[in-house]
Structures are given as C-alpha cells and as structure tokens.
N, C-alpha and C positions, 0 to 999 in steps of 0.2 A: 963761332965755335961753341958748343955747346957748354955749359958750366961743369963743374964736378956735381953742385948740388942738384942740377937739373937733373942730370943720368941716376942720380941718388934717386930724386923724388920719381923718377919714370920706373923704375926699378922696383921700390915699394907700392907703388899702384899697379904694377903689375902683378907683382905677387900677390898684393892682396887680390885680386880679380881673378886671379890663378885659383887661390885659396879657397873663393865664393864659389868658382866654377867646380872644382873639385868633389866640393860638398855636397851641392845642386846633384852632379849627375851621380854620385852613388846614390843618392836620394831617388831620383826620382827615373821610373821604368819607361822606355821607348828611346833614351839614349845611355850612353855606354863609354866606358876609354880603357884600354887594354895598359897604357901606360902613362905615369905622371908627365912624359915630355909634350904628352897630343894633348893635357890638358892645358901647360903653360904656351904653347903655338897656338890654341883655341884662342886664350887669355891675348896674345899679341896679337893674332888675327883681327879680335875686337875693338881693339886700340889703331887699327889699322884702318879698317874701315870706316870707325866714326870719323877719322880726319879725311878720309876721302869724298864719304858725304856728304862735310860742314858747309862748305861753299855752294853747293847744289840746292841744299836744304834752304842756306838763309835766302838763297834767289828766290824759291818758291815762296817762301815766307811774305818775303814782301810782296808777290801779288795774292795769297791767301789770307794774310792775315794772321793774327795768334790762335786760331779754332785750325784754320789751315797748318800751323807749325804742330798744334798740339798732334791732329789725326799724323801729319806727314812724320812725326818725331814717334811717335808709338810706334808706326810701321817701321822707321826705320832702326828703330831698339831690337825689333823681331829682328827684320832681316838679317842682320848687321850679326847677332848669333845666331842666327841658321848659318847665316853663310862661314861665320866661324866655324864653328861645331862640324861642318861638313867638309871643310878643306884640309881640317888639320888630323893629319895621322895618326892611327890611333885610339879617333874616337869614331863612334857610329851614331848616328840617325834615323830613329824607324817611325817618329812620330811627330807630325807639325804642332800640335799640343804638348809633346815633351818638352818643345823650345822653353813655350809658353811658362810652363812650372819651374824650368831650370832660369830663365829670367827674374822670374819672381821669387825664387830661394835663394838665388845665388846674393840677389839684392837683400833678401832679408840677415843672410849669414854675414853680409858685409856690416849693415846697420850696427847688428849685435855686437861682432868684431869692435868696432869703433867704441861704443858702449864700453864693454870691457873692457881696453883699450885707456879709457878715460879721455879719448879723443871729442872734439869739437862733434856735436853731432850733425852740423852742417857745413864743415869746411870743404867738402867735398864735392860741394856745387861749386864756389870758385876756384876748384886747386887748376883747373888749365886755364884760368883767366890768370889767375898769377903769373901763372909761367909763360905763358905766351905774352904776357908784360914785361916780364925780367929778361924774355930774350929780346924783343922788340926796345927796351927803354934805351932813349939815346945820354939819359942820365944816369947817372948809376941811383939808385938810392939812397937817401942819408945824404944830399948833395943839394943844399938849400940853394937859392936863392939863381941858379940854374932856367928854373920852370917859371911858365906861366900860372898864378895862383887862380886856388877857386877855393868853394866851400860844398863843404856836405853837411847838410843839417838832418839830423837822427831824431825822433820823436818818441818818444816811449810814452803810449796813452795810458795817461790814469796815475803815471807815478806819483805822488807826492815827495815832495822832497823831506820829510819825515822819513818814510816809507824806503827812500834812498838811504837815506842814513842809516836806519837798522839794517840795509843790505850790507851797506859800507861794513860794518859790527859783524855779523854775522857771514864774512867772507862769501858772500855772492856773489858779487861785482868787481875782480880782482881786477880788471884793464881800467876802470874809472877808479876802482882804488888807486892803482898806479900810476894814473895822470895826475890824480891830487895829489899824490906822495910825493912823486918827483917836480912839482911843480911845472906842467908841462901846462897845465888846466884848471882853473876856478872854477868854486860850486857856488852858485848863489843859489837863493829862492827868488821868483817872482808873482805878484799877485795875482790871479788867477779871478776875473769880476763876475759878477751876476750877469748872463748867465755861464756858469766853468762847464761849458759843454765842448767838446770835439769842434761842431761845425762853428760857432763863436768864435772859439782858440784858431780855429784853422783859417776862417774869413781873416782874422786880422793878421794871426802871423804872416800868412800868406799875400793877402791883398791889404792888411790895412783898414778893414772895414767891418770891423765886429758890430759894431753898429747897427749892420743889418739883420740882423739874428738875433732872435729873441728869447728863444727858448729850441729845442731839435723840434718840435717841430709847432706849427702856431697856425692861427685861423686867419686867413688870407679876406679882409671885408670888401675888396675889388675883386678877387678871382671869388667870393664866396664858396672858400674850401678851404680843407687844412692843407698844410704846403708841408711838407715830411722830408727832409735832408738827405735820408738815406734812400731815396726815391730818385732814378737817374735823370727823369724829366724833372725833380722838381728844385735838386742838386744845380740845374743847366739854368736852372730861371733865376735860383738866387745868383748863380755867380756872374747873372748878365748884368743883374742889378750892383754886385759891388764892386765887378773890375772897371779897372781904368786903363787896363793896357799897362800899366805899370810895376806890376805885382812882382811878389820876392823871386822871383824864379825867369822873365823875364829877359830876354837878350840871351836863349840859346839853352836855358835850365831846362830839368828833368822831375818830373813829380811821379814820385812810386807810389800806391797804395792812399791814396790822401781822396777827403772828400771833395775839393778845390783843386784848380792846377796852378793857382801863382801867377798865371799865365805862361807856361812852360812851354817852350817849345815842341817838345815832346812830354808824353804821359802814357802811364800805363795803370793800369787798375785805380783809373779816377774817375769817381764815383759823377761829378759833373760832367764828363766827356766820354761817359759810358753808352749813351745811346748815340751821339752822333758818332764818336770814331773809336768804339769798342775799348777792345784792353786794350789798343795801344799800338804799335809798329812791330807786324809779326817777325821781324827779324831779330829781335829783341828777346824771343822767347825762346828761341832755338837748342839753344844751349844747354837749359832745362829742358826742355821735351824733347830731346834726340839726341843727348850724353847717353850711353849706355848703362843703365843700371842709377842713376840719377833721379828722375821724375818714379822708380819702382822702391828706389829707398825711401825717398820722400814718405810715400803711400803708405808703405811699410810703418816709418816709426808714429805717421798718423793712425795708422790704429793701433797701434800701441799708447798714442796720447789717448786713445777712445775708452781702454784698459784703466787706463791711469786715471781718467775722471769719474767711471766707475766706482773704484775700489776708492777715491776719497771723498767719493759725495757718502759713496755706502759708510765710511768710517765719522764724517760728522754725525750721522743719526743715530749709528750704535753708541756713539761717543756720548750724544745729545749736545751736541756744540750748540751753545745758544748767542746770539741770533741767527738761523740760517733760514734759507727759501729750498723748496723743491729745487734738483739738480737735472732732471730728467728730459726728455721728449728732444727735440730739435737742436738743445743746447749742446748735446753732450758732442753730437758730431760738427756741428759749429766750432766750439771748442778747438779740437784738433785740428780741424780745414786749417783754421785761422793761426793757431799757434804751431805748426809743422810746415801745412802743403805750401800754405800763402806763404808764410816767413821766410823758406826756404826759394819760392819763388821769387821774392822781394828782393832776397838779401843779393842772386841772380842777377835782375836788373838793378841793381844800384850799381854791382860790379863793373858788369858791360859799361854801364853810365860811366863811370869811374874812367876806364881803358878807351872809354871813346873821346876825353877830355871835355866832357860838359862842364860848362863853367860853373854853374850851380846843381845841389843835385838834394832833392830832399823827399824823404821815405819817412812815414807811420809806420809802426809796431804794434800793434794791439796785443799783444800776448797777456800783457798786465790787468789791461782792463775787462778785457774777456772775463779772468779768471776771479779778477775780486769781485765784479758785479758777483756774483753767484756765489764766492766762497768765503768774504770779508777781504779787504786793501791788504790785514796783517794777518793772513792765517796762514799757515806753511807753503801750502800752494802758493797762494798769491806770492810769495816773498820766491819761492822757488822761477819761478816762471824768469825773474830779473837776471838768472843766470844762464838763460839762454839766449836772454836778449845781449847780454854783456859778451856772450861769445861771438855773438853777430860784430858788433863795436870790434872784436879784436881780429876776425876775419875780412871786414873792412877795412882796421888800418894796417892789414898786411896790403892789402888792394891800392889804398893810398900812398903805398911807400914806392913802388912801381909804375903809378899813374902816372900820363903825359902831364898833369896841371900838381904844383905843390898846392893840396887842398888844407884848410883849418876845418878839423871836422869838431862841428857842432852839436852836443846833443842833448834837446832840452824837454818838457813833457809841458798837455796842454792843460791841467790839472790835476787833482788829486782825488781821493775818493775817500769818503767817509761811511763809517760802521754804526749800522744799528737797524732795530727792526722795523719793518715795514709801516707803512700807516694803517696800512689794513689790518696788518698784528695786532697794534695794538688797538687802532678803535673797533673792531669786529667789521667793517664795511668798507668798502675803500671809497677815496674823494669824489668821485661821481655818484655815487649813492649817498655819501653826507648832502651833496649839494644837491642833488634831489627832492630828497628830504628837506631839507630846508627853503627851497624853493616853494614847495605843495605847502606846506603846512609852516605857517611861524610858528606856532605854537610847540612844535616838533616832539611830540609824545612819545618818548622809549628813549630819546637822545640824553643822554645826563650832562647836568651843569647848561643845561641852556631854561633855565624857566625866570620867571621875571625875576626871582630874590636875586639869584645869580647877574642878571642883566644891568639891576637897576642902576648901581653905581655907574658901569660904561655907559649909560643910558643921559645919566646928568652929568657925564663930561662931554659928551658928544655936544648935547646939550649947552653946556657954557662955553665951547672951544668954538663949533659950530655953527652955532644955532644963532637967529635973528630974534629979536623980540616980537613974540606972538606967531613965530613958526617955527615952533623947535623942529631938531632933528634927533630920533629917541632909536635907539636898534630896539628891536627885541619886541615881546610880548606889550613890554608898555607902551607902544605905537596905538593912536587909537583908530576906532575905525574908520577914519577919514583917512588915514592911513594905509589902510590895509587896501580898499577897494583897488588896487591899480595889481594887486599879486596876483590874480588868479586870469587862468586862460579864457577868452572869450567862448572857450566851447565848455570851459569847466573842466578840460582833464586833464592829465598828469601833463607836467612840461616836456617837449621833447630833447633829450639829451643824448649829445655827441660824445662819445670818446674815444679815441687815438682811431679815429670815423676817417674815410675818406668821404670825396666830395658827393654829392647825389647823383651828381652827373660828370660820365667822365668825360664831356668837352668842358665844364669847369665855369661854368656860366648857372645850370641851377635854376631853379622856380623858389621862388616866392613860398610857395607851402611846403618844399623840401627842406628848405633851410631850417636847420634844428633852433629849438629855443635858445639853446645854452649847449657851448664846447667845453670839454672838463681835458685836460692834458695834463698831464705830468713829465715833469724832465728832471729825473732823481727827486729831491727835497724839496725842487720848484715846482710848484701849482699853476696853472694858470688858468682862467675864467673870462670865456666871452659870452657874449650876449648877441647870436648875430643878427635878431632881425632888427636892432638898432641900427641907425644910420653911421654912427660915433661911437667913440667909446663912451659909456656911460659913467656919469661921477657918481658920489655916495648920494648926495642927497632924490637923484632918479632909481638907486638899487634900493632906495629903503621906503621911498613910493609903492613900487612893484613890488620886493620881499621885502619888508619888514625886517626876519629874522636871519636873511642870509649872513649878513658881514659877521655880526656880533656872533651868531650863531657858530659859522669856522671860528670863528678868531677862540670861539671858549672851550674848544676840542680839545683835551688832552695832549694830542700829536701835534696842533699847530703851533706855532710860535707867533708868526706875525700874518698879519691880513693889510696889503697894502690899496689904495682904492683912493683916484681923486675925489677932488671936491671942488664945488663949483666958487667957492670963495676961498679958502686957507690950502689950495694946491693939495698937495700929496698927502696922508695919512694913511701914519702905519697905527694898526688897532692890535691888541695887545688882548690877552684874557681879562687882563684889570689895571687898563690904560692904554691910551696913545698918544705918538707923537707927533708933532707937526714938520714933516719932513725937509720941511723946502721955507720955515718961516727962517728969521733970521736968530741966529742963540738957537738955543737948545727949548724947544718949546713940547712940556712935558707935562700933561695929566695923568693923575693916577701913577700905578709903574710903569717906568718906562718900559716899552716891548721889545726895546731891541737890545737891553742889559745883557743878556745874556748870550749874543753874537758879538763877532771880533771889532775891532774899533773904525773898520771899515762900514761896518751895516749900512748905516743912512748915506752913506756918498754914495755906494754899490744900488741901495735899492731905488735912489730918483736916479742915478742911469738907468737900470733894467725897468723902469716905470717910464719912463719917457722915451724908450725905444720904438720905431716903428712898427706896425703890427702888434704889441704889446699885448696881455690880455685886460679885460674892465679891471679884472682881481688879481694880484699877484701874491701868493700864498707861499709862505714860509713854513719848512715844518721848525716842531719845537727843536732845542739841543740843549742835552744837558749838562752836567762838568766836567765829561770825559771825550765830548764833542762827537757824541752819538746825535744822529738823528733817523729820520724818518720817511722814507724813501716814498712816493705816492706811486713807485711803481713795484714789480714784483722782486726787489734787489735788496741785500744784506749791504751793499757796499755801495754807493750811490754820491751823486757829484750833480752840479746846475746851478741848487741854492747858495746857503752859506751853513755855515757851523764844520767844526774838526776840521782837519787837515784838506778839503777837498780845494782849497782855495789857494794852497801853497804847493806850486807847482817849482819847476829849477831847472835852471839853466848855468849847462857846463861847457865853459867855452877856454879860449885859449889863452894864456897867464899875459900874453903880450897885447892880446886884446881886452883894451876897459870898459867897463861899463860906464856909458854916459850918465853922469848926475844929476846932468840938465832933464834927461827922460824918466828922472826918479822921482816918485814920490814916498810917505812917510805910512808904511806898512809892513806887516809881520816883524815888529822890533826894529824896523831902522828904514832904511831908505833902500827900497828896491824897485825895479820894472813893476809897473799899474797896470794891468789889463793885456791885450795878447797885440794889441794896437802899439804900444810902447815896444814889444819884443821884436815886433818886425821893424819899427823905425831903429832899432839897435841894428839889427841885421844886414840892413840897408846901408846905415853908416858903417858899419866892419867891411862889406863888401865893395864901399866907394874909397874906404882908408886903404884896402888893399888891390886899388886899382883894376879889382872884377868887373865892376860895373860902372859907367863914367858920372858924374856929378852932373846934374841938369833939373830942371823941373819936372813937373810930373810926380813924384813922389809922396808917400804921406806919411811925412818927415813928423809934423804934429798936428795928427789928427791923432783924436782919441788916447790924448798921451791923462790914460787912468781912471777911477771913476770919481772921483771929483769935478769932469769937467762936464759939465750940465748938457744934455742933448735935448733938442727940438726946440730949443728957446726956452729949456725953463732955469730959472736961477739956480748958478753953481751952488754948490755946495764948497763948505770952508774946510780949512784943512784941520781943523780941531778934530774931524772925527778919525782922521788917518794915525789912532793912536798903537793899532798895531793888536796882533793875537797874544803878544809877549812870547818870552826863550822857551815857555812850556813849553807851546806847540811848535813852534818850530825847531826846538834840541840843537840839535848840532849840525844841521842840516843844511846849515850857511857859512858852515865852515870855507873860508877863502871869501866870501862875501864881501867882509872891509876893507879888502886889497880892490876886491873887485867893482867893489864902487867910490 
C-alpha cells in the first residue's frame, strides 16, 4: 500500500509538471487549453505514459545501446506529450512543433521553479529511483545491520583539502559539514605524490598501480609516440598494462565517469572502455533520457551554466583579477557539459547503481577541477562549484538510505590544485620554446640570467659533485669546445620539437626521420623532457655533451624551481638556480642552495619516485613556488596540479567515524602521519571492504605495493624518512580536522 509520503511526493510533482505545462502552453502558439483541469489531466496523462513505456524502452536499450536509449528516449519525451496534450480535454493541438516548444518551456519553467524554490537543482533525476526504492525496500530504512553492505566512493577532482575546509567556513558543503559535526565521518588529508594527476590518482586508487603513469600524458620509447590518458585507445593500453584482475571495483563493482574501470563489472562513461564497449549498458541510461522533461532540464540549466561562465570570466578582466588565463573558445561549453549535462547524468547512474545493489560503486565529479583550472582552486566560482557537488553527496545518501545493500559512502579527492601564473606569463615564451632555445644555441642570446657570470658557480659544483679528474662536467657557456661539438644537428638545423604532438603515424610504429628530436610536455607545474631518438634515457653527463646549456640553462629561469636529470655515477640530481642536490646519495648531499628548500618536506622522496618511473621523461622540471605556494603552470591554467608546491598535493579523504585509518599504511607528511600516494588509498579501501565483509580476503591484491613515495621504484635506492617532514599546519589549516582520531 502506498505511503502517505509517497501520494505527497506524487502530488507535488505533479503539480509542479501541471504548473510547467500551464506556462509552456499560454506561451507558446499551435497548442491551447480552455480549462486548468485539461492542463492537470495533460500533467497525469504524462506521468502515465512514461511508466507505461519504461519497460519497453530499457528492452530496446539493451540491444541498442546508450546512443540507442538516448535517440529512443527523446522520441519518446515527444510522444509521451503529444499523446498527453491530445487526450486530455480541454486542450488542443494544431502543431507537431508546438509539442516541441511546450517540452522545452515547460522544462525550463520547471528548472527556474526549483531555483527559486532554493531546491536541489538535480534532485530530480532521482526523485522516482527513491520512490520506487522506498516502495520496493524490504528494509525499512534507518534499519542497520539488516542488509548486505557495500561501499560508494565519491571523487571530487581537484579538491584540496584546504580548499575543503574554507568550504567547510563558508557554508558550502552543509551535508559533509554535517557528517563531521555529528560524527558520523572523518576528514583527513592524504598525500597526493609526483605526479598529483587524475590518471596517477585513479591507476592507483583504482588498480593499485600509479606506478604506471608518469605524467597525463608521456612519450611512449617502444610505441615511439606520446601515449595521452584522455585518448580512448590509449586509456585501454594503460589499463592492460596496470590491471591485475584485481582492482577496487572488482567482484560485481560499478565505475561512473572515471578514466580506469577498477575493473568493474559494469561501466559507464569510462574513458578505458570507451572504444571497445561505448558508454556503457544502455539500460542504464533510460531513465535520464526518456523521464519526461529530465534530460530538457538538464540542457536547460546547461546553458544557463554557459550564461554563468560568461558573465564571470567577463567580471575577472573588468575586475583585473590577477593571475587569470583566457576564459573563452571550447571551454566555456565544456564547462557546463561537464558541470550540469554529465553530472546530472552521473549522479543517474550511480543511483540505478545503488537500487540495483552493486556492491561497490564509484563515480568522478569534475565540477571543481574544470572550474579552477581556468578561474584559480580559491576564487568564488571554484569554491561555489563544491555546492553543487555537496548536493549530489545529499541526493546520494537519500539513494542510500533505501538501497538493497547498507553502503559506507566514501568520498575523497585525487588532488589539489594550486594558484599562480602561467610559465609563459611569466617568462614571455612557454617551455618548449625555452627548450628550443637552449637546445640550438648554448650561448642563448636574449634569455636573461643564463650567461657564464650567472653559470659559473653551478658550473664548479657540478664540477666537484660530478666531475672525474681531467673530465669535468661544466653546464653552461663555460663547457669548452670539445664540449660543444655533439649539440648541433647533423644537417645543421633547428631541432625538431614535439609538443602535446601525437605520434607521426597513426599505426604508432613511425620512421626513424619522423621521430622528433625532443618532446616538451607539461602536466600543470610538471615538465617533462625526452630525447627520442636515444635508445635510453639519457643522464646529465650525455645532455651536456650534446647541449651544453640545456639543464643549467632551465634550472636558472625565473619560473623553474628544480631541474631533475640522472647521472651516470651519483644517481639522481636535482639542479637548482644556485645549487644542487644529490637525490639518491645517502644524508643530505648538498652544493650550493639547496633546490628543493623551498618545496614541502616531501620533495626528494616524491622526485626519485616520479624520476624513476617507467616511461619517465630524460628531464623532469619543476616550476619555481613561492611563500604563498603559487607556482607555475607550463600549461595554459591559473590553477594547476602534477608537480609539487601549495596545496595541490594535499588532497582528503572522508570516510566513516567506525572505519580507521591504518597506520601501518602511513607515512610522515602534511604535519603528521597520513595515506602516501593514491597506491596507499586504495590499499585503505581494500582493507575497509574486506573488514566489512564486501569483498572476501585472498591474494591477488596490492595490499603494499606503492605504500608512498619513499619507496624507491625500478631498483633505485629508497629514500629515508628524514625527508617526510611535512608542508606544516600553514598549508594544511584545519583541513585535518578528525585526522588524529582518524589515524
């Protein structure tokens, strides 16, 4: 029998759909209604038919596919009000395009409604998966220990847990506010390593395997090409490389919106599993694309997000907000695709997910990240954006409270994002023209701070750290010219240089004379520098044969901070404007100033992991950061994440008061003892889900692998834990609030 509340909530959606309908057709000319009764029997007629076609539709679905649900769900949103509008007395029909306008008004008068309203602006995709949960649950709600458990893990990309915390202050985030207040949930921070990218964070939490990923995207010296993440073929070749069959999602999971699948049973809009089995299981999509008036609202407040990025990119340049980047061209509709149409679809299938009882189930958000790349991590946008994400979390765990499985829902971010201007702001050139530049010419004429005076000193440490008796090693102009002969091309002309370059050929095999001189990439503050027509990666003492004034050259840039780069006898060296250090000797082995003073206490564990990764670049380039933990993005972003400096490396995970954080999987960063790298988060996860009898205990798992970056990769010697002394409470505030309980 029906509830009170249910005939309540079928009541208020009808009227409001009543209300939309109303509007629409005095609006709009070729249809008509003589009376308010023919418009609320319209309104019922609507509600009538979408439940008559939902079982017909998901049939089709599943042999069409989600392109199949989307065309069959538009069609059937027309019909569904023609056939309304036609049967119900009272109103008239003279135009198959009238339908069309009164669809699309009635959906935008509804949107506004909810707006003014101060309602959810997406509760509305799941309000009949609630209900049709609450009448289906054979538990009531609020009735632990009943269900079978699971988990749903929430992603919020780009948050920092800074970033968090002034939401937390500034009333944004009132349902995570409310978990920490009632102690229902712990906030910790966790370390976020070199490199704090999406596809890094997501290999590991996911599979365990951040390992494999170097940077978004890197120069492949077996396929001789750049290998690019966000490319659906090339998405499907990393994740051959790092699953095991064993990933967090594994034994029946669900992956929404993620560049990896965990190895999920199901997936939908994953960016690995996009070419071989599309978005996903089109009966999955139904629901959004043939709800009435659903997939038109969506659209709807998407261009009104299109409005909204307008009118704030237009008010940082009247304003002169300084540091910003062009707001313009591809981004602006990107933008709202991704923070409305996607969201709204995501937040959809998570739902479903939920009501179908997958035992694990985990969804990206980009909202956050979208908006700070382009408008800074702290500017009002960016911070605004977290409250629609926080609305999604409280529309969720209505979903959860009615689901077949008692879920712990998780939800934690795969880094953070740091403020400052560009590298190209500030050197006038961006990194593939510096390295250009310094490639062609040691000498480097019009470049400031690179001429011998400047050199000389890094020139005789290199020299005594380095260097053999009677074969120094010198950067810079005072290389002599025995020196120099190996720089220049054998045809004498400019180097050829790659950037953010697909491969010469797309079967990905390549010639010999295609292959560029030098790759120049950037992933945020991270640089990176190949060399492909070497066999190997090349060390310092073969980059300063061939360029002379390359390394020294970056390293005394304004913008850069550190210049990392083997050596064929003292391992890893980070070079410094006026010093470097010996990354990998044992103690602290330090000429000149140290380079990495001025990064968190993490730096040298962080940069022999991301130097000894697979794929790796010859050069790994830091930008500079200053004391406000600005840095220097090498690509076109105010707000940027990969390297290290500011908050992009303190990322946070909010989990549940009963479940602890292992200390065993801790190491000593951001001020105390937190999760190391995105490898440590998923062996958390694993363990929570084997504690709560989700997933059964067995082998197979990578319990500790990659537990941080202290632990040395390819064979080269760990690093000690002296450097794990932390960013201190500045940068991380209050951010960790529940962290001591929680570890």
């Amino acid at each position: 029998m029906p509830r009170a509340v249910d005939v309540g909530d079928a009541l208020v959606s009808l009227a409001v759909t009543a209300l939309g309908l109303g509007v629409a057709i005095v609006v709009v000319d070729g249809v008509s209604a003589t009376t308010p009764w023919g418009v609320l029997l319209a309104a019922l007629a609507v509600a009538v038919g979408d439940l008559v076609l939902r079982a017909p539709l998901r049939v089709l679905a599943t042999v069409a596919g989600a392109g199949g649900a989307l065309v069959a769900g538009l069609a059937a949103q027309v019909l569904v009000l023609w056939g309304a509008l036609s049967v119900a007395s009272g109103v008239e029909v003279t135009s198959g395009w009238a339908v069309l306008w009164v669809l699309v008004l009635t959906s935008v008068v509804m949107a506004v409604g909810r707006w003014l309203w101060g309602a959810s602006d997406n509760e509305y995709v799941v309000a009949d998966v609630v209900r049709r949960a609450q009448r289906g649950a054979r538990v009531p709600a609020g009735e632990p220990g009943e269900r079978p458990r699971g988990m749903l893990v929430v992603q919020l990309d780009g948050v920092s847990a800074p970033v968090l915390d002034q939401a937390f202050d500034a009333g944004l985030v009132p349902t995570m506010q409310r978990w920490v207040e009632d102690g229902t949930h712990r906030l910790a921070p966790w370390w976020a390593t070199v490199p704090c990218t999406t596809p890094a964070a997501q290999a590991g939490i996911l599979h365990g395997a951040a390992d494999q990923i170097p940077a978004f995207r890197w120069w492949d010296r077996d396929l001789r090409r750049l290998v690019v993440t966000n490319h659906p073929d090339d998405a499907a070749l990393v994740e051959e490389r790092l699953s095991d069959g064993s990933g967090l999602l594994t034994g029946g999971g669900t992956a929404v919106a993620t560049m990896f699948s965990g190895d999920a049973a199901s997936s939908y809009l994953v960016m690995s599993r996009g070419r071989r089995h599309g978005l996903g299981p089109g009966p999955g999509y139904v629901r959004f694309f043939a709800r009435p008036f659903v997939l038109a609202r969506a659209v709807t407040v998407t261009v009104g997000e299109v409005v909204k990025e307008l009118y704030q990119a237009r008010r940082q340049t009247v304003h002169d907000v300084r540091p910003r980047v062009p707001r313009g061209g591809w981004y602006v509709l990107l933008r709202a695709v991704t923070n409305v149409l996607l969201r709204d679809l995501a937040t959809s299938l998570v739902a479903d997910a939920l009501v179908r009882g997958d035992p694990t189930v985990f969804v990206d958000l980009v909202d956050h990240d979208e908006v700070a790349h382009h408008a800074g991590p702290t500017r009002p946008e960016s911070l605004r954006s977290l409250e629609g994400l926080d609305q999604v979390l409280r529309i969720l765990e209505q979903v959860v409270r009615v689901a077949p499985r008692e879920y712990d829902l998780v939800v934690l971010s795969d880094h953070g994002q740091s403020l400052g201007s560009t590298f190209e702001q500030v050197e006038g050139r961006s990194l593939l023209a510096t390295v250009r530049a310094l490639m062609a010419e040691p000498d480097v004429d019009g470049l400031e701070s690179t001429d011998g005076e400047d050199w000389g000193p890094l020139n005789a440490l290199l020299t005594s750290v380095l260097g053999r008796p009677g074969d120094p090693v010198v950067l810079g102009p005072d290389a002599g010219p025995e020196r120099r002969r190996g720089r220049a091309r054998r045809d004498g002309g400019v180097p050829r240089v790659r950037e953010h370059g697909r491969a010469p050929r797309a079967d990905g095999t390549g010639s010999d004379d295609a292959v560029p001189d030098v790759v120049v990439v950037g992933s945020g503050n991270l640089g990176l520098v190949w060399f492909p027509d070497a066999p190997a990666r090349l060390v310092l003492e073969e980059v300063q044969e061939r360029w002379p004034g390359l390394v020294a050259g970056l390293a005394a840039r304004p913008a850069v901070g550190v210049v990392v780069v083997d050596s064929r006898t003292r391992g890893l060296v980070a070079v410094g404007r006026s010093g470097l250090r010996l990354l990998e000797a044992e103690g602290d082995v330090v000429e000149g100033d140290d380079p990495l003073a001025a990064y968190p206490g993490r730096a040298r564990a962080d940069l022999v992991r991301a130097a000894r990764l697979p794929h790796t670049g010859d050069l790994l380039v830091v930008s500079a950061v200053d004391a406000r933990g600005h840095v220097h993005a090498f690509e076109g972003q105010v707000g940027s994440h990969g390297g290290l400096g500011g908050p992009q490396n303190l990322a946070f995970l909010l989990h549940p008061s009963d479940l602890a954080v292992d200390d065993a999987l801790c190491e000593d960063a951001a001020g105390g003892r937190v999760l190391v790298g995105p490898d440590a988060v998923h062996a958390q996860l694993v363990a929570w889900l084997v504690a709560r009898g989700v997933r059964p205990v067995g082998p197979g798992t990578r319990h500790d692998v990659g537990r941080g970056a202290g632990h040395a990769v390819g064979g080269a010697p760990a690093v000690g834990d002296d450097v794990g002394s932390g960013v201190g409470d500045d940068v991380a505030g209050g951010a960790a609030r529940g962290a001591g309980e929680a570890t």
